[in-house]
C-alpha positions in Angstrom: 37.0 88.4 -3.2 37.8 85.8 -6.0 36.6 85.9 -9.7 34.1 82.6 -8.9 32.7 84.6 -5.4 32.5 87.5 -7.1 30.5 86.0 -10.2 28.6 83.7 -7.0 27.3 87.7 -5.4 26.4 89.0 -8.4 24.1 86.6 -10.4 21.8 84.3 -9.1 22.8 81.0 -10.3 20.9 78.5 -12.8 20.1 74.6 -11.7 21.0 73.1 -15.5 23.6 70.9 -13.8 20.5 69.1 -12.2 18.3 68.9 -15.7 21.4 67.2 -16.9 21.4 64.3 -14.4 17.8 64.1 -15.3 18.8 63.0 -18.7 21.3 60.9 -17.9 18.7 58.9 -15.5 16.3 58.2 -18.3 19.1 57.3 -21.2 20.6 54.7 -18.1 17.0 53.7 -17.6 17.0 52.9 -21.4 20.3 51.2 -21.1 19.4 48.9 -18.2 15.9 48.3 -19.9 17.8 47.1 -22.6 19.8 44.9 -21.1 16.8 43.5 -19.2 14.5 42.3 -22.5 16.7 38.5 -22.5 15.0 38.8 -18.7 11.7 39.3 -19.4 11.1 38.1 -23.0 13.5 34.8 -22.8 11.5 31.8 -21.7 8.9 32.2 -24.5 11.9 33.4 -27.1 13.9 30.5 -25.7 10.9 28.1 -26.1 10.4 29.4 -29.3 13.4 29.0 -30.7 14.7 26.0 -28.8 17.5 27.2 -26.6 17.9 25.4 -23.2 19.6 26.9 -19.9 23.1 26.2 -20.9 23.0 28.5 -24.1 20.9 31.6 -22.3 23.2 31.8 -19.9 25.6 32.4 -22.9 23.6 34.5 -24.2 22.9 36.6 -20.9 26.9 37.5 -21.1 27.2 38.2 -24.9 26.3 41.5 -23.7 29.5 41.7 -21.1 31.6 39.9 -23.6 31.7 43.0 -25.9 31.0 46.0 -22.9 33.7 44.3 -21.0 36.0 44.3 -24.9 35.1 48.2 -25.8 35.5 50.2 -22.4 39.3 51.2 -22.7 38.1 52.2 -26.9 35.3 53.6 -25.5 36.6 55.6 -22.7 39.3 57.0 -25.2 37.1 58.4 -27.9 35.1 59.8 -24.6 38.5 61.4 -23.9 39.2 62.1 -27.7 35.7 63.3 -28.9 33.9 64.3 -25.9 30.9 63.2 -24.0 28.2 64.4 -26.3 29.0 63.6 -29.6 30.2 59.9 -28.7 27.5 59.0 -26.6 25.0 60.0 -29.1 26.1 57.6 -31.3 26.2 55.1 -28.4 22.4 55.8 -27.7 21.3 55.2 -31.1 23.1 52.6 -31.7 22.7 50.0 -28.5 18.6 51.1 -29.4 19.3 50.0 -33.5 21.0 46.7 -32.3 17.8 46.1 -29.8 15.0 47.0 -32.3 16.7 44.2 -34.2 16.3 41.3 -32.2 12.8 41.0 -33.1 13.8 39.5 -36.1 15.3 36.3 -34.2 12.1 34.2 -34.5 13.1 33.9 -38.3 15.9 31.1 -37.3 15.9 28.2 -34.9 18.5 25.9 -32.8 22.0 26.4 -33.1 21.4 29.8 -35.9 19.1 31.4 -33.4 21.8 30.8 -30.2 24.4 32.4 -32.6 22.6 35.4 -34.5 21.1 36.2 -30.5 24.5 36.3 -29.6 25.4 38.5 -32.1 23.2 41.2 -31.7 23.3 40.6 -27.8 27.2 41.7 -28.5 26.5 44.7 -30.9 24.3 45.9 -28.3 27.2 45.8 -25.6 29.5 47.4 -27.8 27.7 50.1 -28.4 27.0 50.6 -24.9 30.7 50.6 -23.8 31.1 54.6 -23.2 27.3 55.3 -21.1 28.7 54.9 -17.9 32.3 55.9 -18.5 30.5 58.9 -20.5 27.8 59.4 -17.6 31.2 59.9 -14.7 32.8 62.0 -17.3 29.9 64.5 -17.0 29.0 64.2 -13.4 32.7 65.1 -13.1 32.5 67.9 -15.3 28.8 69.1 -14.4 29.1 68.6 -10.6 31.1 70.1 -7.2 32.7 67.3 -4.6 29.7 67.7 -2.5 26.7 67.0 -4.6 28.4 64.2 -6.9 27.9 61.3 -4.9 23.7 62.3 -5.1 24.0 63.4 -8.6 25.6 60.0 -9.4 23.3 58.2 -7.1 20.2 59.4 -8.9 21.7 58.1 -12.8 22.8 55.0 -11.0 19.3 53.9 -9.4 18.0 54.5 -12.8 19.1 50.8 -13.0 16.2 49.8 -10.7 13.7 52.3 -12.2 14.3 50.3 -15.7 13.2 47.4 -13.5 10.2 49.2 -11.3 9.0 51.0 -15.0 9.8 48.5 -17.6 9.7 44.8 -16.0 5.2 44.7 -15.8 5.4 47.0 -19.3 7.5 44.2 -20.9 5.6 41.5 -19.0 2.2 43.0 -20.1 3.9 43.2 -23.9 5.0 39.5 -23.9 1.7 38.0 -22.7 -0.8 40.4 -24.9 1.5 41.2 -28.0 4.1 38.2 -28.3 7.9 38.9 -27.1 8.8 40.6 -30.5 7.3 43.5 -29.1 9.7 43.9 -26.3 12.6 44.6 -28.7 10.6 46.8 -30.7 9.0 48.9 -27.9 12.9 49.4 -26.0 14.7 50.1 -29.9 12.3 52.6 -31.0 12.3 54.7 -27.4 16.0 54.6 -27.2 15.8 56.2 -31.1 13.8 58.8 -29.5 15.7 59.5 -26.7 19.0 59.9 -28.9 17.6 62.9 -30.8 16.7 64.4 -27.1 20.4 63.9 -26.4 21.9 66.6 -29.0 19.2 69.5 -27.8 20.1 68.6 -24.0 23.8 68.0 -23.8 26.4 70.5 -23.9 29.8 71.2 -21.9 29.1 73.6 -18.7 31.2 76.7 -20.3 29.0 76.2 -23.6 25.5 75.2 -21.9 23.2 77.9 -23.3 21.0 77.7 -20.4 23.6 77.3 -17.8 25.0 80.8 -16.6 28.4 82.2 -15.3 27.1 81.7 -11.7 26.4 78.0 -12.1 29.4 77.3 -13.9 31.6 79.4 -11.1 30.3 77.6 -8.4 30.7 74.1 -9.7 34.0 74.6 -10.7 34.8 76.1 -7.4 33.5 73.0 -6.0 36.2 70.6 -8.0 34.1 70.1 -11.1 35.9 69.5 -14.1 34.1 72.0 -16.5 37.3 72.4 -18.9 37.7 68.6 -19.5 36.4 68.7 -23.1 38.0 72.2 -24.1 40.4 72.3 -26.7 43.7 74.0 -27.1 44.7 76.9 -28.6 45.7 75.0 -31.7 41.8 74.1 -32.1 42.9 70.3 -31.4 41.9 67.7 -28.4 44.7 65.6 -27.8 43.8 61.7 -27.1 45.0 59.9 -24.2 48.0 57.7 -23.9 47.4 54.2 -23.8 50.7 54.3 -21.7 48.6 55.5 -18.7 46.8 52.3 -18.3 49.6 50.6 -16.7 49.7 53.2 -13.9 45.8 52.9 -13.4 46.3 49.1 -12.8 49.6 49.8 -10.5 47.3 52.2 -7.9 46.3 50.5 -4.9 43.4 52.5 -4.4 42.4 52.0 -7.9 42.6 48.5 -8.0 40.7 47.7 -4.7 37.9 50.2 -6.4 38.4 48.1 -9.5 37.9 44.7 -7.4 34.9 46.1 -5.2 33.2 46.8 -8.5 33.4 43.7 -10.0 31.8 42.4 -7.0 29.2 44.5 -7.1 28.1 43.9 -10.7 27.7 40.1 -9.7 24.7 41.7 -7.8 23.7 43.7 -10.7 23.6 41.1 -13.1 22.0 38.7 -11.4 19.4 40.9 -10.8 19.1 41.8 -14.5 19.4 38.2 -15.6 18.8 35.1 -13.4 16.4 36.8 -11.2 13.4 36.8 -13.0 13.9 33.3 -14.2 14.5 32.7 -10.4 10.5 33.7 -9.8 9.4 31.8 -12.7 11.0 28.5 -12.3 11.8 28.2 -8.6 9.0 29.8 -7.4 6.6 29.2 -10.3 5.2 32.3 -10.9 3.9 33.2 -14.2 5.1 35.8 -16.3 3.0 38.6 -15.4 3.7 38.4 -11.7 7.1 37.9 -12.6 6.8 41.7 -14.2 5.4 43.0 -10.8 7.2 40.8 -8.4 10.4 41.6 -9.8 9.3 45.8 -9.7 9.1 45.4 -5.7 12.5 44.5 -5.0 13.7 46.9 -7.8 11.6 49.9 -5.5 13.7 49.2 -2.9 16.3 49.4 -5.1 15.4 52.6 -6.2 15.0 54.3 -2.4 18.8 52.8 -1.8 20.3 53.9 -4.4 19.2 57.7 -3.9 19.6 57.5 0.0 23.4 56.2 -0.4 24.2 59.5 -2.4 22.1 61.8 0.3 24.2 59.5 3.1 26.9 60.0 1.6 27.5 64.0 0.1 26.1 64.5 4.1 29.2 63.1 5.4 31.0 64.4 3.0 29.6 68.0 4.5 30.1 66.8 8.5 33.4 65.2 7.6 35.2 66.6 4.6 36.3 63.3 4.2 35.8 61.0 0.8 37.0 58.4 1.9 34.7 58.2 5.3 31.5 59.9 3.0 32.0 57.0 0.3 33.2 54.3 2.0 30.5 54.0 4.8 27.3 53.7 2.6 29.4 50.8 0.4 30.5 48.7 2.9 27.2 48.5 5.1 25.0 48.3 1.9 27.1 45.4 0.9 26.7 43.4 4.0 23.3 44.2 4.1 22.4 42.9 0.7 23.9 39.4 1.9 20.4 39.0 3.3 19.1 37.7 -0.2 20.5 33.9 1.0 17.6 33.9 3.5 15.3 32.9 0.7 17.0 29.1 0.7 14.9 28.8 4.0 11.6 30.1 3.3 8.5 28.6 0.8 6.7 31.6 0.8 6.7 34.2 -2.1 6.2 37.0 0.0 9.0 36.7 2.6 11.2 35.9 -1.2 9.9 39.2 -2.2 10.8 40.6 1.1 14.2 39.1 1.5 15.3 40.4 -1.9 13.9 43.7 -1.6 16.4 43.8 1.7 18.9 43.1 -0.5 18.1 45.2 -3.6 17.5 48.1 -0.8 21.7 47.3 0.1 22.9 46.8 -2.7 21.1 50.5 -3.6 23.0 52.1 -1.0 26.5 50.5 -1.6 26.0 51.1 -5.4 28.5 53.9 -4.9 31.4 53.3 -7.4 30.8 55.7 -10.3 30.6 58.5 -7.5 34.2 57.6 -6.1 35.5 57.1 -10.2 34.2 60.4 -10.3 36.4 61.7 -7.3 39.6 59.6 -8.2 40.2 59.2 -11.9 42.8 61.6 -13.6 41.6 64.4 -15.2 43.3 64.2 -18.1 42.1 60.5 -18.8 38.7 60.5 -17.0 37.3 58.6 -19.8 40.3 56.2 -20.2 39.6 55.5 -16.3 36.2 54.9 -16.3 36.4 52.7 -18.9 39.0 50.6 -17.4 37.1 50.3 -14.2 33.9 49.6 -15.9 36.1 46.8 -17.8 37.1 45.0 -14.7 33.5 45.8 -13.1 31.4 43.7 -15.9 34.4 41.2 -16.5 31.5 40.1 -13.7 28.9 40.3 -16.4 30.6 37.5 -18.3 31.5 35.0 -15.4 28.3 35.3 -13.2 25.8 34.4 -16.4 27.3 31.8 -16.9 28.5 30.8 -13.9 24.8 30.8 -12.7 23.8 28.7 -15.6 25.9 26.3 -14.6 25.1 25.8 -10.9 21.2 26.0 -12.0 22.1 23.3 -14.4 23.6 21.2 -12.1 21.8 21.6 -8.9 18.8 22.2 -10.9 17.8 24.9 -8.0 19.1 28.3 -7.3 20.4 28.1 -3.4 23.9 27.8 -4.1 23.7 30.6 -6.8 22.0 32.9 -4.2 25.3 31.9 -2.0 27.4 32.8 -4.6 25.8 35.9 -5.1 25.8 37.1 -1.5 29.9 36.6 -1.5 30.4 38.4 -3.7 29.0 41.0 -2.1 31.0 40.4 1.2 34.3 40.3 -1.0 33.2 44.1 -2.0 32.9 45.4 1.4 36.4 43.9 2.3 38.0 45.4 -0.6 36.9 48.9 -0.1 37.2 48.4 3.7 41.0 47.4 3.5 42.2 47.7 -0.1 41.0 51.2 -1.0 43.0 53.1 1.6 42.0 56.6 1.5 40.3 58.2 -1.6 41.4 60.9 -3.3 42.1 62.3 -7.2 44.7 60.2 -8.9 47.9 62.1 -9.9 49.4 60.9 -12.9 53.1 61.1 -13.7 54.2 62.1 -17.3 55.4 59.4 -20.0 57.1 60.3 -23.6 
């Protein structure tokens, strides 16, 4: 019997690998909730402060601009530092830079468009590691057949930020002015930080976590010695050297390209689509809270059912590729549905429609889970990074792109349109690009 099945016999095993990915849930529900304030709070900040279309949709990709400019940084110091330390300082952080955009009322015009910006950008920076950092630990906290679930359950937290926060930061806007948005998300994220250093610790140093749990999840492929250092007491940093074999991998780059098409979806869902109820459909901002919560529900169910769809074939088939590939590519078609709302007047079949497509784009939202299966364990951070990189280069063009067929058309069908593509360019790339998925190997370099 080996070491890990004799620990396995002999101890029950502890579940701390599951209070984890509660954690990393609510900090990404923070992290979307964030993201989402510009969403919720922007037509009476706009108004306020006199910024038309053109510049929020500028505005909506500052974010990207910097996430997109500090994921190979921030992957490294994951790789360098570790997961704990470096996202704590990512948490508080993103919540600081939030906290301060209540102060933008105090300018106007063109110094308002630019000090937004700014802060917009300091928040994306400091966001760069969380989901680079959130696949380092589901790699190092969870076996082959519970990641894609595990994942699944931190990813959807992008919909609960939309279900939980949307009517709270509606309800805010209307009774308390949109100042209190920034506050309300910056001081919880504060909070959240400080819960971060009691919670997080690597599985071999987990004081809750015994030698069962930790036997059986390394057993199962988890990377539990991915932030140990070596004998000399040092953690060596990756090799920047790497990145040109990442980008030369087939299979990474079709995962790289599916993402990017993805996050069109995301983003327009975090951006454009509330400002889609309130201007083409007219609703006003309250409804807009709990309009946008239903779609963002479905979200929610898709998003945990893709990682139960998925770790089950992963048990019928032993097969990643099959287990990973399937949910993606039929949740991707599926959330092409959303272009039915160019022929319909009524709000509820809108509602329903996008709810369809949220519900898809939940299930396909699978990308982090396969990261977590193919990046290299010696750079898993450097990895991530690089495919969240290519994944919100999205975050910059759709924004804007959006912005700019609103403000032309001066309605949203062809944006929907351009929308739904996307999302039939991501099935194609993991249906044909991919190949089959499996851990990277990388080759050495001096």
């Amino acid at each position: 019997m080996s070491e890990a099945n004799q620990v396995l016999g002999e101890q029950k095993r502890t579940n701390v690998r599951w209070m984890i990915v509660v954690l990393l849930f609510f900090v990404t529900a923070i992290n979307y909730g964030d993201r989402a304030t510009l969403a919720i709070a922007g037509k009476p900040l706009s108004d306020a402060v006199g910024i038309d279309a053109a510049g929020m949709g500028w505005i909506f990709s500052a974010f990207s601009w910097a996430y997109v400019l500090g994921q190979l940084p921030g992957g490294w110091l994951l790789d360098k530092f570790g997961s704990k330390r470096v996202y704590f300082y990512s948490i508080f952080f993103w919540s600081l830079f939030t906290l301060m955009q209540a102060g933008i009322g105090l300018f106007t015009g063109v110094w308002a468009l630019i000090t937004l910006f700014s802060l917009r950008f300091l928040v994306g920076l400091a966001e760069s590691p969380s989901f680079p950092g959130n696949s380092r630990i589901a790699a190092a906290w969870f076996p082959a057949n519970e990641r894609a679930t595990a994942v699944s359950i931190f990813n959807s937290a992008q919909y609960f930020a939309t279900v939980i926060f949307a009517p709270i930061m509606g309800w805010l806007t209307v009774e308390l002015g949109w100042q209190s948005v920034f506050i309300f998300m910056g001081v919880l994220g504060i909070l959240i930080s400080i819960v971060w250093l009691k919670v997080i610790y690597d599985p071999k140093e987990h004081p809750r976590a015994n030698a069962a749990e930790v036997a059986y999840i390394e057993a199962g492929g988890a990377l539990v010695n991915m932030d140990q250092k070596k004998d000399d007491g040092k953690k060596e940093g990756p090799k920047f050297g790497y990145v040109k074999q990442l980008l030369t991998n087939r299979m990474l780059v079709g995962v790289y390209l599916g993402q990017y098409c993805i996050n069109c979806l995301t983003f327009f869902f975090i951006t454009w689509f509330p400002i889609y109820l309130a201007t083409e459909r007219g609703l006003d901002l309250k409804s807009v809270g709990f309009a946008a919560a239903v779609p963002a529900i479905c979200g929610f169910a898709g998003g945990i059912l893709g990682g139960i769809i998925s770790d089950r074939l992963m048990k019928k088939t032993n097969s990643l590729s099959i287990a990973r590939k399937t949910p993606i590519v039929l949740g991707m078609l599926f959330s092409m549905t959303m272009v039915f709302c160019n022929y319909v007047d009524s709000i509820g079949m809108v509602i329903l429609f996008m709810s369809m497509a949220f519900f898809g784009k939940g299930i396909g939202a699978l990308g982090w889970a396969v990261m977590a299966d193919t990046a290299p364990k010696e750079i898993s951070g450097l990895a991530g990074g690089l495919f969240n990189m290519c994944g919100n280069l999205s975050g910059i063009v759709s924004p804007i792109a959006i912005g700019y067929i609103v403000n032309a058309t001066g309605k949203f069908e062809w944006a929907l349109v351009f929308v739904a593509v996307h999302a039939l360019v991501a099935a194609f790339s993991f249906l044909f690009i991919v190949g089959p998925i499996k851990r990277m190997e990388l080759k050495s370099i001096d």
